[in-house]
C-alpha positions in Angstrom: -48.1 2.0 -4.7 -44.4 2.2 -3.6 -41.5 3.9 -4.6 -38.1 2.7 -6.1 -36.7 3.1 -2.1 -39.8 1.4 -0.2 -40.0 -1.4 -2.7 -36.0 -2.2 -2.6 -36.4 -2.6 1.7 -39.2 -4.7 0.9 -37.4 -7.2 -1.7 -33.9 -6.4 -0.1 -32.2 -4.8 -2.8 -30.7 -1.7 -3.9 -33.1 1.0 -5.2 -30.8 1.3 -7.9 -31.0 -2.1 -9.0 -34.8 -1.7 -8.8 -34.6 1.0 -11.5 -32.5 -0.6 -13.8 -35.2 -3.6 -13.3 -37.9 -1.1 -14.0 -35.9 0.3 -17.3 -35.3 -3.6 -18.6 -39.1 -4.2 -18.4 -38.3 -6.9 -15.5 -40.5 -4.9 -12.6 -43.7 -3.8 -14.3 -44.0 0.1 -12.7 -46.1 3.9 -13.4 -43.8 6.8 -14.4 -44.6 9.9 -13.0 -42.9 12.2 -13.7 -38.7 11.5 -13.1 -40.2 9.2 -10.2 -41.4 5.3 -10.6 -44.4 4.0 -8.4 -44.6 -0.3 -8.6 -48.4 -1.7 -7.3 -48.2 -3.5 -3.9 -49.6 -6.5 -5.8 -46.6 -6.6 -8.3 -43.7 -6.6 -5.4 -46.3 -9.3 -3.5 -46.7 -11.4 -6.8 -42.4 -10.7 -7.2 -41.5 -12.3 -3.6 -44.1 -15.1 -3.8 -42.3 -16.1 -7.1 -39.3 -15.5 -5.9 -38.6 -14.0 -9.4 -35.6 -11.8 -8.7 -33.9 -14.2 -6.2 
């Protein structure tokens, strides 16, 4: 699992932009706590698809 930070320099955007993501349902994620984790296998799936391009 990643967080908001490591998954943005993977997919090359902001890590805000990868919470608002998160909070719009577009980036499926685990809240723990204040912090959000997303599974390797979603950002994987995410750039294969080329779904937030």
């Amino acid at each position: 699992m990643k967080t908001t930070h490591q998954a943005a320099a993977l997919m090359g955007l902001h890590p805000t932009t990868i919470r608002r993501l998160i909070r719009s349902g577009r980036i499926p994620a685990h809240r723990f706590g204040r912090h959000f984790r997303i599974e390797d296998a979603t950002i994987a799936r995410l750039l294969a698809e080329g779904a937030l391009a």
